[in-house]
C-alpha positions in Angstrom: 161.9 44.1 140.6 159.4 46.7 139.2 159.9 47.6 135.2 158.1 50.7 134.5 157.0 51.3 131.0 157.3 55.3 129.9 154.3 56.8 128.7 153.7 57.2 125.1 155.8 60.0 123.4 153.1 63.1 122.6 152.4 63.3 119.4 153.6 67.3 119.3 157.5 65.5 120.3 157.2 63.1 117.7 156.5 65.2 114.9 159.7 67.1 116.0 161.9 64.6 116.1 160.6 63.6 112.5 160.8 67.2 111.3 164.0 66.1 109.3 162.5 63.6 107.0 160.1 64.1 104.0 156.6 64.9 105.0 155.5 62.2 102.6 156.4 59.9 104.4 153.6 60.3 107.1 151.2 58.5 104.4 151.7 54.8 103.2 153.6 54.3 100.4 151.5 52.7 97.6 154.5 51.6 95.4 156.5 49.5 97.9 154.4 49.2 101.0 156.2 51.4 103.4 154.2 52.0 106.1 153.7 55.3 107.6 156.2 56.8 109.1 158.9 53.9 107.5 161.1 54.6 104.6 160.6 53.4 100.8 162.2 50.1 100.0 163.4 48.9 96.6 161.0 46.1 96.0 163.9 44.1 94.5 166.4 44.1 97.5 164.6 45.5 100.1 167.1 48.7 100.2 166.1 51.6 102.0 166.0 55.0 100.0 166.9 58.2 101.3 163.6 59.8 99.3 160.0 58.6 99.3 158.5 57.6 95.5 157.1 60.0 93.9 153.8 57.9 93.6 154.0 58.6 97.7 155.0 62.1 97.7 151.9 62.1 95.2 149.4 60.6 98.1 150.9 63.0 100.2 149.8 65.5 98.7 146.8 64.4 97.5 145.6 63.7 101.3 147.2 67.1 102.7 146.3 70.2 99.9 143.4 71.1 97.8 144.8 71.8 94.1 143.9 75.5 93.0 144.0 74.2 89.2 141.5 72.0 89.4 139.9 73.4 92.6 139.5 69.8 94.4 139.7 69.3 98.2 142.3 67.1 100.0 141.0 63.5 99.3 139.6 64.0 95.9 142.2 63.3 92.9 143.0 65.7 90.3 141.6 66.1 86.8 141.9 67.6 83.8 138.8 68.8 82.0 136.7 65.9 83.7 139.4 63.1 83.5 140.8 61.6 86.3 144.6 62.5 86.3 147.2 59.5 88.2 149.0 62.3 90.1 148.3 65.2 90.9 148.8 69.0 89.6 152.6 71.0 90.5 150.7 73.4 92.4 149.3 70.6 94.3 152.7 69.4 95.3 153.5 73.6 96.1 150.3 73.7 98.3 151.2 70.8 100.1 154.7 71.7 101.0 153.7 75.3 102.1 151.0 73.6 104.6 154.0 71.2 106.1 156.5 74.0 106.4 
C-alpha cells in the first residue's frame, strides 16, 4: 500500500485560516518562548493564553511598522530624544495594526 503525503499548505491558505488570531503571534514571543505561530504560555504552568504578551505584541510591531513619532523603520527600536525606549510608541502599535488589517 502507497501513502501519499499532501503537498505543503500555500502560504496565501495558511494565513487565512490564521486570520482569527492576533497577528502578534506570527513573531516569537520573547517572554515565554512561544514560537511563531504557537500561543503564549504561563511560564509557571504552562497554560495557554487566549492573548499574546504585550512584550510580543511589542516585537510585533516593532518588526512589521515604522513609528511616525520617532520616524524609525521596521527593525529599529524606538526612542525618545536619543534613548532607547523597551517598547515601542502607541502609534507604533496603530501602524502596525492598520498594515495587518
Amino acid at each position: 500500500m502507497t501513502i501519499h503525503a499532501g503537498a505543503p499548505m500555500p502560504e496565501s491558505l495558511r494565513h487565512g485560516m490564521r486570520a482569527k488570531q492576533h497577528p502578534a503571534r506570527s513573531v516569537p514571543c520573547s517572554h515565554c518562548g512561544a514560537a511563531a505561530h504557537r500561543p503564549c504560555v504561563l511560564r509557571t504552568t504552562g497554560r495557554q493564553l487566549p492573548q499574546p504578551h504585550p512584550q510580543r505584541v511589542s516585537d510585533w510591531a516593532k518588526t512589521t511598522a515604522c513609528c511616525p513619532d520617532c520616524q524609525v523603520t521596521p527593525e529599529v527600536p524606538c526612542h525618545d530624544e536619543g534613548r532607547a525606549r523597551t517598547t515601542v510608541h502607541a502609534r507604533r502599535y496603530q501602524e502596525a495594526e492598520a498594515t495587518a488589517a
